[in-house]
C-alpha positions as CSV (number, residue, x, y, z in Angstrom):
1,X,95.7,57.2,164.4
2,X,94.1,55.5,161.2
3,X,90.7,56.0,159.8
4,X,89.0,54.0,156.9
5,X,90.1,56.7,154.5
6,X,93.7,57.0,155.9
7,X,94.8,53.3,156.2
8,X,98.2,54.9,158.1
9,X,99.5,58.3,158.8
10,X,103.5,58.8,158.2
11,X,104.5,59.9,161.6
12,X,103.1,57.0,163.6
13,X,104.9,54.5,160.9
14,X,107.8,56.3,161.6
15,X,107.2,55.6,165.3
16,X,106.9,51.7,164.7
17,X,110.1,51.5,162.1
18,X,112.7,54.5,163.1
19,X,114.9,52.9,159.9
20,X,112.8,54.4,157.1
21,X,114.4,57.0,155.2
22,X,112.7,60.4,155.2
23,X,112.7,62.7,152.3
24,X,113.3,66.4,153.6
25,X,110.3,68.8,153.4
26,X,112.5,71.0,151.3
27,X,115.2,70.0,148.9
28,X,116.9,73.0,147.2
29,X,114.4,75.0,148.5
30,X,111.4,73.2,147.4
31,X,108.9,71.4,149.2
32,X,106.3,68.8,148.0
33,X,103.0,69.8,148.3
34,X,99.4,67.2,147.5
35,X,97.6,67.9,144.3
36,X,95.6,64.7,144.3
37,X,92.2,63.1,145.5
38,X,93.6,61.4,148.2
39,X,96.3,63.0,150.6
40,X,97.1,59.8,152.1
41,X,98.4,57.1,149.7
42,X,101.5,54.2,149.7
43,X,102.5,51.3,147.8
44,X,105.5,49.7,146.1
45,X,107.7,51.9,144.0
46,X,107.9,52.1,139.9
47,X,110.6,54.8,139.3
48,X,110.9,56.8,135.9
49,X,114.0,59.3,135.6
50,X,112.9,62.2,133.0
51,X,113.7,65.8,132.4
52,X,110.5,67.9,131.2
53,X,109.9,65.1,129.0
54,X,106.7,62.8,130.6
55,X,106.9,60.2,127.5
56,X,107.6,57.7,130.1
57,X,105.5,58.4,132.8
58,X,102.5,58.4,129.9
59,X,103.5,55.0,129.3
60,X,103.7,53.8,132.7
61,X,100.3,55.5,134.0
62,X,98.8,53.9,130.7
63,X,99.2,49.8,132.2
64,X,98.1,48.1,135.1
65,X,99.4,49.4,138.2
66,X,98.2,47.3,140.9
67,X,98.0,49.7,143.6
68,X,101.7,50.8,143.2
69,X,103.3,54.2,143.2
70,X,105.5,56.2,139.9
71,X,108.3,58.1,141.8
72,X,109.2,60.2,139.3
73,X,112.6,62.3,139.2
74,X,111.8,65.0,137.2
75,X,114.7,66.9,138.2
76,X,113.1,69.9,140.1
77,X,112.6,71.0,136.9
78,X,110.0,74.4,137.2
79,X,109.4,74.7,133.1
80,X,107.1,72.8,132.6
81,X,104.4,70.2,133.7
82,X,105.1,66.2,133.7
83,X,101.7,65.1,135.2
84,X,98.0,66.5,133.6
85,X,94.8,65.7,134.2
86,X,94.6,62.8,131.3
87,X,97.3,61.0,132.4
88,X,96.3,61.3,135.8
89,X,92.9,60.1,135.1
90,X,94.7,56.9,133.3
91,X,96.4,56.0,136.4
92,X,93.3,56.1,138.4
93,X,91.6,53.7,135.5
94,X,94.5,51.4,135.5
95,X,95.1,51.2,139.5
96,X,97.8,53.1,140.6
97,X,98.2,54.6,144.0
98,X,99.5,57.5,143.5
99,X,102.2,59.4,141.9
100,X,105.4,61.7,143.1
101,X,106.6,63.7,141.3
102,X,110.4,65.8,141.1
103,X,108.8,68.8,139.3
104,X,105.6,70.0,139.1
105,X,102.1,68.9,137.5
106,X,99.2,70.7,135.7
107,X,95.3,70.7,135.4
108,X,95.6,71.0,139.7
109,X,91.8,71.1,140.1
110,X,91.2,68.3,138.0
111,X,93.8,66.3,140.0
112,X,92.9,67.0,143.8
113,X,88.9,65.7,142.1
114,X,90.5,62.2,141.4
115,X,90.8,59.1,143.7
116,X,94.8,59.3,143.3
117,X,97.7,60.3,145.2
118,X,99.6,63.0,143.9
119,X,102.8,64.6,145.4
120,X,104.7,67.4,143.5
121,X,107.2,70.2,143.9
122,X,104.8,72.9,142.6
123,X,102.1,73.8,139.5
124,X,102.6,75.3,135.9
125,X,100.4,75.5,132.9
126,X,103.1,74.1,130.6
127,X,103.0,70.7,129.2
128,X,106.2,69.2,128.9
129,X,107.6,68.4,125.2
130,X,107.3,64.0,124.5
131,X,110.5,63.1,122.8
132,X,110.8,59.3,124.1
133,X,113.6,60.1,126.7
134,X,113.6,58.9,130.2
135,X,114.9,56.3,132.2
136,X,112.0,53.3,133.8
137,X,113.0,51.2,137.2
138,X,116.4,52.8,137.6
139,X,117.1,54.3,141.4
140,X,116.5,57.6,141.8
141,X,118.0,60.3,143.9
142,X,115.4,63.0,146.1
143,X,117.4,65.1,148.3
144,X,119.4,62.9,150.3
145,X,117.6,60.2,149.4
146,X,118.1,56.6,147.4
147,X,115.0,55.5,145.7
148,X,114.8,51.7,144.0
149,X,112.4,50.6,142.1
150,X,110.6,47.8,144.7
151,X,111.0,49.6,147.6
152,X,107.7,51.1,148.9
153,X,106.7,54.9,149.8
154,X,103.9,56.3,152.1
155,X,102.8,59.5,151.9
156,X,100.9,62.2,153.6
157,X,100.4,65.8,155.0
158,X,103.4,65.0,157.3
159,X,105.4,63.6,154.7
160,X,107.0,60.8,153.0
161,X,108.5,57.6,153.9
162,X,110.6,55.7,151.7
163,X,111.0,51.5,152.7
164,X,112.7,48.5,151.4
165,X,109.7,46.5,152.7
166,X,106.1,46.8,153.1
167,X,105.3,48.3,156.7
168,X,101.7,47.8,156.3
């Protein structure tokens, strides 16, 4: 069931198109977990392939994103942070969905008070270091999952959904 705030809920897509892929609630032992405003968030895919180096996803959150979604493979890397509060807040000034994220994110509280999506593996104080390094709109690999820039994601409590077309 849908509410205005909830424009879909993951299992009940699911239902409707059985051939989405589903990323596992725990991939090496982790599980992603919402830090951001809204719990419920989808759109087409932007993809960014980084290790604790966010130089990319900076850039990224920093244009227009017309209601898409940054998958992010940061590697399940637990050292250090690749999404903070002032990046966040630029995605939510230049229209992006939401953002998933491989690793983990900062400034938590901050986050979960903006009006963006925000998936991650876990929290840690550390910024990451910018050196320029990562990879923009190449697939990326979650668990079992393929991830190409173009496809779309949905996102909720129950989960994620990864299509190559919009379902909505």
């Amino acid at each position: 069931m849908t509410t205005p705030d909830a424009p879909f809920v993951t299992c009940d897509l699911l239902d409707d198109h059985p051939d989405c892929q589903v990323i596992s609630p725990s991939i090496d032992g982790k599980s992603f977990r919402n830090f951001g405003g809204k719990s419920t968030f989808g759109g087409k895919i932007v993809t960014v392939k980084c290790f604790e180096d966010n130089s990319r996803v900076k850039e990224l959150l920093a244009t227009e994103g017309d209601g898409h979604v940054l998958v992010v493979d940061g590697g399940a890397s637990m050292r250090c942070a690749l999404l903070g509060d002032l990046i966040a807040a630029s995605a939510v000034k230049y229209h992006w969905a939401g953002v998933i994220i491989y690793g983990c994110v900062r400034d938590v509280d901050a986050l979960a008070g903006l009006d963006l999506g925000v998936q991650a593996l876990a929290s840690i104080p550390r910024k990451s270091n910018r050196q320029g390094v990562g990879e923009v709109q190449v697939p990326v690999q979650l668990g079992e999952v393929t991830i190409r820039p173009g496809d779309y994601v949905y996102a909720d409590n129950n989960g994620i959904l990864i299509s190559d077309s919009s379902l909505i």
